[in-house]
N, C-alpha and C positions, 0 to 999 in steps of 0.2 A: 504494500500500500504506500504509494508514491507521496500521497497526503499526509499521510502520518510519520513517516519519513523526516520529510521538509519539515512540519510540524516543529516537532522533536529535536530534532538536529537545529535548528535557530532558536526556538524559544524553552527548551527544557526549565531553563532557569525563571521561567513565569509560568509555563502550564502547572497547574496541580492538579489537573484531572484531566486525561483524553480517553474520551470511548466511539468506539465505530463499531455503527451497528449496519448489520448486513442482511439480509433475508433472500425468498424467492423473487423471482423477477429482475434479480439486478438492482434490489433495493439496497441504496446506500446513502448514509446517517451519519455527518461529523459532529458531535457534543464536546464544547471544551467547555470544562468549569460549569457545566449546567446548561451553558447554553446552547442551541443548533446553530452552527455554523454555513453549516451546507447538508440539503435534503436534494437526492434527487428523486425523491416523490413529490417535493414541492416544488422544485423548481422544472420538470420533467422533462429532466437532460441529464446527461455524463455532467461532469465537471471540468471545465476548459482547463489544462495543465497549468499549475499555478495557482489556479483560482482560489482556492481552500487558504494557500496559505497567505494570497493580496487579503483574502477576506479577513484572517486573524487578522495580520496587521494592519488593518483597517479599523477595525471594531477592538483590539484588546491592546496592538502594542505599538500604537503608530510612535511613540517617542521610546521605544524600550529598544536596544540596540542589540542584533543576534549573540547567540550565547559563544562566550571568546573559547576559542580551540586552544 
């Protein structure tokens, strides 16, 4: 999982919780911290490569700077 990947590898050091939930149909579910990040049951589409993680750092880290190697 490419998302959770990116995710993790830049912001390990702010996520406290990531879960991805998966089902039939290709149903796929990013929750960081509680909240839905990206649905594509609601948005009804794959997710544009990238997207998952513009959207965190949109919504959770836009001044938090990736986590230093």
């Amino acid at each position: 999982m490419s998302a959770a990947r990116d995710l993790l590898h830049d912001y390990q050091h702010v996520i406290d919780e990531l879960t991805l939930i998966t089902g039939s149909k290709g149903v796929f579910t990013v929750i960081v911290d509680g909240a839905t990040l990206y649905s594509k049951h609601d948005e009804g589409r794959h997710a544009e490569p990238g997207e998952v993680l513009r959207r965190f750092r949109d919504r959770h880290a836009s001044d938090t700077p990736v986590y230093a190697r």
